[in-house]
N, C-alpha and C positions, 0 to 999 in steps of 0.2 A: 765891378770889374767885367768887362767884356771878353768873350772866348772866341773864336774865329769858329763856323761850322759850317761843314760842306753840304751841300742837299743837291739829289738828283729830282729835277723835275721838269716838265716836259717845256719844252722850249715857248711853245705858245701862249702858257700862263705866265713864262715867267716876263715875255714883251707887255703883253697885260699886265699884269703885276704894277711893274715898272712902270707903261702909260698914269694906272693910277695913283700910283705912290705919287709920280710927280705932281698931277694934280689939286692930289691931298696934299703938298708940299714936306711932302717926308719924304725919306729912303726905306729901299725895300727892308733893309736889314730892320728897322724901328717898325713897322708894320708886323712884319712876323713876331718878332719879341713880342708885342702889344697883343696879338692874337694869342702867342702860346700863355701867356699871364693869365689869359682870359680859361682861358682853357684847361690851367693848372691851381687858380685862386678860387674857393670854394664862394659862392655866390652870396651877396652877403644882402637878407631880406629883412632884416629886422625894423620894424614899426619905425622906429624914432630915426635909421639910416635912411627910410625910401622916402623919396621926395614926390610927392603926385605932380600931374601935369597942369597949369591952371584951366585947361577944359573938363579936366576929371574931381578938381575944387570947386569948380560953378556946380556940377550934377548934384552934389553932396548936399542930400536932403530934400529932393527935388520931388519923387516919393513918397508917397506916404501911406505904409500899411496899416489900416485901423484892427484888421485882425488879428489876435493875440494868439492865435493856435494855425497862422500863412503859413504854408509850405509851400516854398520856392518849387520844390522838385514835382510837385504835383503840376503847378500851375505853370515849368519849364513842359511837363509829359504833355499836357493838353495843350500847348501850343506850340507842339512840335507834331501831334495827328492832325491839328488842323492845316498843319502848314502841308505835310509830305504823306498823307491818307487823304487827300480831296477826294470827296465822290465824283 
């Protein structure tokens, strides 16, 4: 069910707005609703719901840590002096 709602907002987003709505081939009204869902529906991360991107399914594996005791965060700290501590 749809509710009618007023909203003051400044005249030059809302020409914008509308350029892009059109473009997206919606209405401005369908754009906001879609925003405020986003903004109101808690974000939903779970394993088995997220879908990776096929360039982030090629990398998978790509690596290979022989070391059983790697620490990422060590090996992120040293090449982060190297990068922004140059002598």
């Amino acid at each position: 069910m749809s509710t009618k709602l007023t909203l003051t907002v400044d005249k030059q987003v809302i020409e914008e707005a509308k350029k892009y709505a059109k473009k997206q081939g919606r209405s401005l009204s369908n754009l906001i609703e879609d925003y405020l869902k986003l903004l109101i529906e808690p974000p939903s991360l779970a394993n088995d719901e997220f879908e990776y991107s096929p360039i982030v399914k090629s990398l998978k594996g790509s690596v290979k840590v022989e070391e059983e005791d790697f620490d990422y965060k060590e090996v992120l700290e040293q090449e982060l002096i190297k990068k922004y501590l140059k002598d």
